[in-house]
C-alpha positions as CSV (number, residue, x, y, z in Angstrom):
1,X,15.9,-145.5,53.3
2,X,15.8,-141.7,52.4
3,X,13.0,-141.3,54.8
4,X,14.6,-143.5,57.9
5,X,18.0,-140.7,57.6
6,X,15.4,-137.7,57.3
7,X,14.1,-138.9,60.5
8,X,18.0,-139.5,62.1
9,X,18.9,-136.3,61.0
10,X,16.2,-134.5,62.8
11,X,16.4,-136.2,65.5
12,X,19.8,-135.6,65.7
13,X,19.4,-132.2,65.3
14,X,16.8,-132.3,68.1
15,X,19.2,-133.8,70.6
16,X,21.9,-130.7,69.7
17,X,19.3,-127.6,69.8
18,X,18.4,-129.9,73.4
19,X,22.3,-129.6,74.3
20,X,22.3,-126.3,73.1
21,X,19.0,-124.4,74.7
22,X,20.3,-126.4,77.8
23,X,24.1,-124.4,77.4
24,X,25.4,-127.5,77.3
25,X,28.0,-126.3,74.3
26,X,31.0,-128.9,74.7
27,X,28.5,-131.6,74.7
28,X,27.0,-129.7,71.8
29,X,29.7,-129.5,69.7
30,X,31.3,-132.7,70.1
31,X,28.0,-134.0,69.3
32,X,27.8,-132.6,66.1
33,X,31.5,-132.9,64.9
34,X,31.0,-136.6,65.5
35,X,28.2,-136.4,63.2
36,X,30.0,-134.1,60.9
37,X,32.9,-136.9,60.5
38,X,29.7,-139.8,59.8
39,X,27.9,-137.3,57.6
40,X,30.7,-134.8,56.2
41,X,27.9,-133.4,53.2
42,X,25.3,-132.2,55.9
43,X,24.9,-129.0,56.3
44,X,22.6,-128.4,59.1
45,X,25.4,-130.3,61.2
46,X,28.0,-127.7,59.9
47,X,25.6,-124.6,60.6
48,X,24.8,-126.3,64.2
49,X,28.5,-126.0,64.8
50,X,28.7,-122.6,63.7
51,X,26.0,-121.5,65.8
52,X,28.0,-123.6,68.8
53,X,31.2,-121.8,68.1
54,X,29.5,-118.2,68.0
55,X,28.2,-119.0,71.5
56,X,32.2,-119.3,72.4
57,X,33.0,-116.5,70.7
58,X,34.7,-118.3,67.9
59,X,33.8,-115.9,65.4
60,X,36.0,-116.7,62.9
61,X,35.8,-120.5,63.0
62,X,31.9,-120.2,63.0
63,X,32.3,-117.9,60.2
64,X,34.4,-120.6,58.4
65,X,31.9,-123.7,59.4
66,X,28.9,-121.6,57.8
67,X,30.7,-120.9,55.0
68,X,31.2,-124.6,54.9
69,X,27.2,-125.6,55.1
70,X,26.9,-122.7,52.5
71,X,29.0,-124.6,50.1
72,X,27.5,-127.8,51.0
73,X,24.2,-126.2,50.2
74,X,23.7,-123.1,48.5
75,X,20.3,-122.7,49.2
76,X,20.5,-123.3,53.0
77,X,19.2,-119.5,53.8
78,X,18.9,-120.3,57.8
79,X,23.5,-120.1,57.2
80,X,23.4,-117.7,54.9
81,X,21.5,-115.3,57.6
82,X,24.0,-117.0,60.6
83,X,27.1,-115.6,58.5
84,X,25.7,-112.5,58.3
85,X,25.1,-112.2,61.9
86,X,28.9,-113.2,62.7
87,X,29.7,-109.6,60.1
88,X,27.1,-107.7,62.0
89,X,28.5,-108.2,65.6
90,X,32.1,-107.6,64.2
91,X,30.8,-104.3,63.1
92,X,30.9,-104.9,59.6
93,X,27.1,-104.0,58.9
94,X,27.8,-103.5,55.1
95,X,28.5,-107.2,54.5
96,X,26.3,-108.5,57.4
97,X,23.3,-106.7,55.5
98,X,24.6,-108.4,51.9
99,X,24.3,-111.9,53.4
100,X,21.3,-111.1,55.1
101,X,19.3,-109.8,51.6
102,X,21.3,-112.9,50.0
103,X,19.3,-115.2,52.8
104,X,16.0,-113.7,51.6
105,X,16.7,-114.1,48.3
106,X,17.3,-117.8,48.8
107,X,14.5,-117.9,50.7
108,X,12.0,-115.8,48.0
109,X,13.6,-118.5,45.1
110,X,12.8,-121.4,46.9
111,X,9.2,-120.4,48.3
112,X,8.4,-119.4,44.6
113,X,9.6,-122.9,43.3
114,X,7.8,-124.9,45.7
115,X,4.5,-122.9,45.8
């Protein structure tokens, strides 16, 4: 059963970062909150939303929805870096740069556990 929703899930992701590459970002995002309302503890469909809502300059709501996956999963890096990328275009590099070393971090920790 575990298997089968690993498989959903990236499909479903699939058909978004389709919707998304395509600029399709309404269809993108409705998409995914759908998804986020059938599977509210998944946090690749909150970090695909924040990556939708940066492309329509929704900084601050992006900001919020990757802070969201972040607390959904702590050691989702890919959100950690997103975040960090929201700081760095509102010109605060000094926290952009903390969540990007945070990213690596998470990513050195779980490279080293799994290796």
């Amino acid at each position: 059963e575990k298997q089968t929703k690993n498989l959903e899930l990236k499909k479903e992701i699939h058909n978004i970062l389709t919707l998304y590459n395509s600029k399709e970002f309404l269809k993108a995002k409705n998409k995914t909150k759908k998804l986020i309302e059938i599977y509210p503890k998944e946090s690749n469909y909150y970090n695909l939303l924040g990556l939708i809502l940066s492309q329509e300059n929704k900084s601050e709501e992006a900001a919020n929805v990757f802070k969201k996956a972040i607390k959904i999963n702590p050691n989702f890096a890919v959100a950690y870096n997103n975040l960090g990328n929201i700081y760095k275009n509102r010109g605060n590099i000094k926290i952009a740069i903390w969540f990007d070393m945070v990213s690596l971090d998470v990513e050195k920790c779980i490279e080293n556990h799994f290796l």
